[in-house]
N, C-alpha and C positions, 0 to 999 in steps of 0.2 A: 504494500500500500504506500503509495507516496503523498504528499502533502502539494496539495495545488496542482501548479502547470510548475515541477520543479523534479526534480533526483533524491531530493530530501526524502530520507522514510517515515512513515509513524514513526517508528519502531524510534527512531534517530528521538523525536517527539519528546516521547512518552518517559523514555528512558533516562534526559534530562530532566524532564517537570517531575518524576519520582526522584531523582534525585536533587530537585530541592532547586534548581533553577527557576526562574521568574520567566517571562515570556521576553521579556525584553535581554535577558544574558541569552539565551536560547536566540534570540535573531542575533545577537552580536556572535554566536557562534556557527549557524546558519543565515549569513547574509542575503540569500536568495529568497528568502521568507519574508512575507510582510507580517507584521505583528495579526494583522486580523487574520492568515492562516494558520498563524499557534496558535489564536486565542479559539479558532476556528477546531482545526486538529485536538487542542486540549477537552473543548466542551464535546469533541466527537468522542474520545477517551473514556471521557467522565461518564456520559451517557450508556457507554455501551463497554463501560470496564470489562466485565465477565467477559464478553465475546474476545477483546482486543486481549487482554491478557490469556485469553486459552491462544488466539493466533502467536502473541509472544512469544510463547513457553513449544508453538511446537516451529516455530522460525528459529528458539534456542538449538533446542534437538537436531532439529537438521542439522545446524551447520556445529552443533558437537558433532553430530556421524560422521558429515564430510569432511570434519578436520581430522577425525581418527582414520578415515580413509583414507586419506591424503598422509598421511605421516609411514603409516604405512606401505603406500606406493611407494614414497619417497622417503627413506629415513633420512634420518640428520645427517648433517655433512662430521668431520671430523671434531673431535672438543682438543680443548687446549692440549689437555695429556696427551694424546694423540699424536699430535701435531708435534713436540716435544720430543717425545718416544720416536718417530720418522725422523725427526732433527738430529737425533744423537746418535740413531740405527740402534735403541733399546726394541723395537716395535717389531718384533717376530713376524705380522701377518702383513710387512710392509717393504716390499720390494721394490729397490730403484730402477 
């Protein structure tokens, strides 16, 4: 769900007015917003909490899945020790 004729999400919205921003730090952090589609976006919030927060909770989910799928496709690149361990040639499974 986006907010207006913009890229901004609810979700972007919502997430700040629960965590205690005013409408106006929320357009100073979404500058493409005019104050009456926060204040707009918010009273949508308000009115229909339950529905927007079950959509919330399962836009969380997804993208925990897709982050775990993705980590998985890709694991991490090397960590410090690592990197270290190839540095010194301590690193057994690391061939130049």
């Amino acid at each position: 769900m986006r907010v207006g004729n913009t890229r901004v999400s609810l979700d972007s919205v919502v997430y700040a007015f629960n965590r205690g921003e005013s409408a106006e730090e929320i357009q100073h952090n979404f500058d493409t917003l005019t104050l009456a589609e926060i204040h707009a976006a918010i009273a949508y919030y308000l009115h229909n909490k339950e529905k927007v927060d079950k959509y919330l909770a399962k836009r969380a989910s997804e993208y925990e899945k897709g982050r775990d799928d993705n980590r998985k496709q890709y694991p991490g690149g090397p960590t410090r020790e690592m990197l270290l361990a190839r540095k010194n040639g301590t690193d057994p499974n690391w061939n130049r």
